[in-house]
N, C-alpha and C positions, 0 to 999 in steps of 0.2 A: 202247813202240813194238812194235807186232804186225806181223811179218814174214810174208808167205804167197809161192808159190812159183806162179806162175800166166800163162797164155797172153797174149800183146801182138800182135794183129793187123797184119802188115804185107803188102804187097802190091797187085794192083790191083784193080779191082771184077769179083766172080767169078771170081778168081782167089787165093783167100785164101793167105797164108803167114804161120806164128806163133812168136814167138819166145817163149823159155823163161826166163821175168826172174825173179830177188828182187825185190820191191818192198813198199814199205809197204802195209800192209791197204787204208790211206784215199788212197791216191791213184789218180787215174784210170788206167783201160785202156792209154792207150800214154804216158802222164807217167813222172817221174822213176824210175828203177831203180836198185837197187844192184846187181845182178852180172847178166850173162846167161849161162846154163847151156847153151843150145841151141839148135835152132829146130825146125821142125814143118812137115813140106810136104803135105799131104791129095792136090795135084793126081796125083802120077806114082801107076803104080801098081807097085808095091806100094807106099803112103805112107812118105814116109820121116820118121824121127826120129832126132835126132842129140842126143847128152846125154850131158854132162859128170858121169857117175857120183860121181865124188870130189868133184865141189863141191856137186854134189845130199846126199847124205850127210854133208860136212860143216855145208852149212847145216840140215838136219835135224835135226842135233845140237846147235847151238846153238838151235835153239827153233821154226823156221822151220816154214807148217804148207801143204800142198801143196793146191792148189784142187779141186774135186770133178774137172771138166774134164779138169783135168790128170791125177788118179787114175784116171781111166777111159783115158786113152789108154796110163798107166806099166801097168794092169796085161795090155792087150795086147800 
């Protein structure tokens, strides 16, 4: 089971909000999750992200591998 750490689209149309899930590699965009770490607002400005550092690092640790997406937003 390959774990990745990756954005889950929620909100209305044109007005995107993303949440910050563990989920299995093979499962769809907003299907089953195992933890939610965060969420991700693009609308306000200054964008806001909110994230669960200690469970980000400890899912990293047990093997968990973070999606390109998401690696471009952590390293702003």
């Amino acid at each position: 089971m390959s774990v990745t750490i990756r954005l889950s689209l929620v909100g209305k149309k044109g007005q995107p909000v993303y949440r910050i899930l563990v989920c299995e590699k093979r499962s769809k965009r907003n299907g089953r999750f195992i933890d939610q770490l965060g969420h991700y607002d693009p609308n306000i400005n200054p964008p806001l992200l909110k994230l669960d550092e200690k469970k980000l690092k400890s899912w990293q640790e047990k093997g968990a591998v973070v999606s390109t997406g998401l690696a471009k937003l952590l390293k702003k």
